[in-house]
N, C-alpha and C positions, 0 to 999 in steps of 0.2 A: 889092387882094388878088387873089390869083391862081384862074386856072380850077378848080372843084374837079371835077376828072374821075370821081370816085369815085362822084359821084349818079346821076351821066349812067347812064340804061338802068334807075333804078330807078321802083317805084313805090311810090305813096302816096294819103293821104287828105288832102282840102281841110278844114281846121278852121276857115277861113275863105272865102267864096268870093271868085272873081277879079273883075276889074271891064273885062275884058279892054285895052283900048289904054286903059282910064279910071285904071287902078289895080291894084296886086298884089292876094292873098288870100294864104294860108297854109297851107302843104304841111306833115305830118309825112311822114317816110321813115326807110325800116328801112335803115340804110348801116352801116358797120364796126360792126358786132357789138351797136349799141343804134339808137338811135330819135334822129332831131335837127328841129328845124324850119328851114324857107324860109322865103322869100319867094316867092311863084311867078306869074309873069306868062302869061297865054297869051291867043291872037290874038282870043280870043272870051271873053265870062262863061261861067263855070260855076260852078253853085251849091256850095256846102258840103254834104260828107261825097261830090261825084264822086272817084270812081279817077281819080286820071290818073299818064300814065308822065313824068319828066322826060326832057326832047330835049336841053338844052341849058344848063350853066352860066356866068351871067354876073359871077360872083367874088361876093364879100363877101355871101355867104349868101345869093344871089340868085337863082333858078332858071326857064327856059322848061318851060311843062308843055305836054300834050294830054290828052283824056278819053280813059280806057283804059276797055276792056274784056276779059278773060279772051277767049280766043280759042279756045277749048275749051270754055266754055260753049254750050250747045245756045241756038238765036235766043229761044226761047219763053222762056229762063229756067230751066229745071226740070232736076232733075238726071240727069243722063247714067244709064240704069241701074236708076232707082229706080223700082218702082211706087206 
């Protein structure tokens, strides 16, 4: 099956975590207009329910992720603004 370019640059939630070079986990992502699930492999574990952005599709529903974080979020966590 062919590259699905369309994921690439999105993100998502781990509904399973990865097991990094041991094993995939399982991504949902919000892509054309509803919700689908991966497979998402990434170079390290990360637990279930991490953000992460996919980087890279390896066809048949297969996905490279990284742990994302909002980039506009302040470091502490807290909301920008609010007292």
């Amino acid at each position: 099956m062919a590259r699905d370019d369309a994921v690439i640059g999105c993100t998502g939630e781990l509904l399973i975590g990865t097991r990094g070079p041991a094993g995939p986990g399982e991504i949902l992502v919000r892509v054309r207009g509803g919700s689908e699930t991966f497979l998402a492999w990434s170079q390290e574990p990360l637990p279930l329910g991490t953000t992460v952005l996919v980087i890279d599709s390896r066809g048949c529903r297969e996905v490279d992720v990284i742990a994302w974080g909002d980039p506009l979020d302040p470091p502490d966590g807290s909301a920008a603004g609010v007292d």
